[in-house]
N, C-alpha and C positions, 0 to 999 in steps of 0.2 A: 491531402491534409486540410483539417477545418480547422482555425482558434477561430475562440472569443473573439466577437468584433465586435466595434463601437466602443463608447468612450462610458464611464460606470455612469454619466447622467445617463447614459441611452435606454441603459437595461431596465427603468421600470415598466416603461411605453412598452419593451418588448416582451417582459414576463411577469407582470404582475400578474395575471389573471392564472398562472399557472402554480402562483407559491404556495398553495393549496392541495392539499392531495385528493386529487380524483377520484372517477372510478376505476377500483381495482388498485390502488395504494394506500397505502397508510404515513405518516409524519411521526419518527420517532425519536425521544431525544436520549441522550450521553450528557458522556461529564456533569454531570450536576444540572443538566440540562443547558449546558451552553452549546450546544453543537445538536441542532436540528436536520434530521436528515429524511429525505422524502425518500419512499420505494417504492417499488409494484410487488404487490403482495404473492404473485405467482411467478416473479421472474429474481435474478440472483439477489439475494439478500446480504448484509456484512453483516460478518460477524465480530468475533473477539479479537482474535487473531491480528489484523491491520491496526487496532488502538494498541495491543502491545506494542507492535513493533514500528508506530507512532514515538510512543517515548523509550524505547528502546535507542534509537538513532537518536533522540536530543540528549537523552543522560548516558546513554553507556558510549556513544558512538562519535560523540563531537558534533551531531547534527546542529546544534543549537543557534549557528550563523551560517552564511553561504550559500550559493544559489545551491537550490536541492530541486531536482526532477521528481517525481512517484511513475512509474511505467504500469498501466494497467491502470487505471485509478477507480475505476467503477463508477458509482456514484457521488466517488469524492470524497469519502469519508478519510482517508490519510491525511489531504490538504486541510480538511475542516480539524481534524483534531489539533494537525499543529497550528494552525492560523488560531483556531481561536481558544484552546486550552492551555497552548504550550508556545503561543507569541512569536511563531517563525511567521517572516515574512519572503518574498521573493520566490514564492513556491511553484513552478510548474508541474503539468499532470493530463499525461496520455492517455486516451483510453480509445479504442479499437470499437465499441459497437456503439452505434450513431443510438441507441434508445438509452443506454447508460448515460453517454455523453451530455444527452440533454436533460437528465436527471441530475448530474453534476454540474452543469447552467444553472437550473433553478437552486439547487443545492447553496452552490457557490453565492448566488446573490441571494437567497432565505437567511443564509449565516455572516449575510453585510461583509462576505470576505472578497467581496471585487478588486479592492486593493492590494492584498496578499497572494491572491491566487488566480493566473492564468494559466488556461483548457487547451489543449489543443487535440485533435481529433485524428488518430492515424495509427500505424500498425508502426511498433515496436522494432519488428523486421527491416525495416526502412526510416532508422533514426539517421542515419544519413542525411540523407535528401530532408531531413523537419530541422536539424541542428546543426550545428558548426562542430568539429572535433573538439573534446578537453572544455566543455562550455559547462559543467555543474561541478559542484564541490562533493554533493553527493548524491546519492542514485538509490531511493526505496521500490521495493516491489513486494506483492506477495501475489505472486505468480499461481498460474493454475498448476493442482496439487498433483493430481493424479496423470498416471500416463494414459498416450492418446486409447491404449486397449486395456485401461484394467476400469473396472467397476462399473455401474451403469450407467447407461448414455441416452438410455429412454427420458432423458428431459427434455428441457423447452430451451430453443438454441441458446437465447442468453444464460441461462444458467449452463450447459453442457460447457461454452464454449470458457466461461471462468472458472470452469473446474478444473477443468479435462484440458490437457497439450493439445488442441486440435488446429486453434491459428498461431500457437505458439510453443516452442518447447522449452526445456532447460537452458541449452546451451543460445539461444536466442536471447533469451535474457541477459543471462552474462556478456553476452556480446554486445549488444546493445550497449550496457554499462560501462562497458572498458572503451567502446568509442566515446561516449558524454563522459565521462570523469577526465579531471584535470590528474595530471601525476598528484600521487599521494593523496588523492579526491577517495571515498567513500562510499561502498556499496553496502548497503542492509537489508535484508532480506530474512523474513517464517517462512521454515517449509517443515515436511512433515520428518521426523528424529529418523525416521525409517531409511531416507533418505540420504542423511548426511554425509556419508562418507561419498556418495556421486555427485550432491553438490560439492565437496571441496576438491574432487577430482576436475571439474568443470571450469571452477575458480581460478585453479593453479595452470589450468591449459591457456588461461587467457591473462598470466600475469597479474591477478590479483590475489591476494595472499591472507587467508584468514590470520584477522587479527581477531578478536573478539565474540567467544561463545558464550549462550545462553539458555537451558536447557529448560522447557514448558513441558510441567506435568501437570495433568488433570486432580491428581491428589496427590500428598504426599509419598504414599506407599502403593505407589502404579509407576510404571514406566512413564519417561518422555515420550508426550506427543508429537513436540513439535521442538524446532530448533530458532530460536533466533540470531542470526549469524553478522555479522561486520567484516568485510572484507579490505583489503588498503592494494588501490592499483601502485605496482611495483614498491609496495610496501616488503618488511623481513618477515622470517618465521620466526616471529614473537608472540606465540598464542597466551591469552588470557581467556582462563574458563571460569565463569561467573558461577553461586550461586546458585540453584537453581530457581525457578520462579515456578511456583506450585498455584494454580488457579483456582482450585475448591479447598472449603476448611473441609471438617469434617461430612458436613452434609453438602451432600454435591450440588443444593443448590445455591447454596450461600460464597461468594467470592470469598476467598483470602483478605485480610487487612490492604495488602501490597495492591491489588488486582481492583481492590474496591475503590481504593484511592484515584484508580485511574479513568474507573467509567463511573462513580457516583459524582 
């Protein structure tokens, strides 16, 4: 396991010369441009998807106080939208490949969120041995989508490995989650609608209890892409099914009012 070391004087001596994007990255910004995020133009990029389910967890889910984990975090873009859009503070944020990790270093101090937001560097597998039992309130992820053999896997390892179940699977995650949550703590979690019903089969193996659905279509008159889900550890079966959140108006390239609100 790596965190974040030193004290937020330390971090300019150690990364100023890097809050710049390089060769082979770009600096792009969200919300209204408050949330600055560096990437590598050939290696995993974020998308939509993690700002949903950013404020999905502060307004549908209770997220909006309490220590909160993100497992997987990338580049950081979950921590950066709540720190600096949506005013969480106390935010920890995992991520597994040591070249993401240090895009979410510089990330983290580009978006002056050093005080909100501490990294630490390890494999989800082994939240054990990085955290204490029952130590978050809540638990965000957006997990890799696809299984370890469907679709294609001729990419480049850091994208493969955020896509694709290869150092991680479904039920890993949910495990993960039910050890770091407190009772009645909170797991949130997009995954693809196709899915659903094996993520709540997963859920319910491990004592968490969907509370809270959200259903992500590409247009109005298209199928659910995606699910946004809220889970409650040894919470009841008291589903609430939301709404659903439609992401294109009419022309697909233009956001919805809702959707625009959250990355203009």
């Amino acid at each position: 396991m790596r965190a974040l070391t030193g004290t937020p004087q330390d971090w300019p001596r150690r990364v100023r010369l890097e809050l710049q994007a390089g060769p082979g990255e770009t600096l792009d910004a969200i919300c209204g441009g408050e949330v600055q995020v560096l990437q590598r133009r050939a290696g995993y990029r974020f998308t939509l998807d993690p700002v949903l389910l950013a404020h999905f967890a502060v307004f549908e889910a209770g997220a909006h106080r309490g220590r909160l984990l993100d497992l997987g975090t990338g580049c950081g873009i979950i921590p950066l939208v709540l720190a600096r859009r949506l005013g969480r503070t106390d935010i920890t944020a995992l991520e597994l490949q040591p070249g993401l990790f240090s895009l979410a270093e510089r990330n983290v101090y580009l978006n002056r969120s050093e005080g909100a937001v501490t990294l630490v560097q390890g494999d989800l597998r082994h939240v054990t041995e990085m955290f204490p039992a029952s130590s978050f309130g809540h638990v965000l992820c957006n997990p890799p989508y696809r299984a370890r053999t469907a679709g294609q896997r001729n990419l480049p390892p850091e994208k493969a490995l955020a896509r694709h179940e290869i150092a991680c699977e479904l039920p890993d995650v949910v495990r993960a989650a039910a050890y770091l949550l407190v009772p009645r703590g909170g797991l949130c979690m997009v995954y693809p609608a196709s899915r659903f019903s094996e993520l709540v089969s997963v859920l319910r193996t491990l004592q968490l209890e969907p509370r809270t659905v959200r259903m992500v279509h590409p247009r109005a008159d298209r199928p659910a892409k995606l699910v946004l889900l809220h889970a409650v550890k040894g919470g009841s079966a008291d589903l609430t099914v939301l709404p659903s959140l439609v992401v294109h108006a009419e022309d697909d390239h233009a956001f919805t009012d809702e959707v625009n609100a959250m990355v203009g």
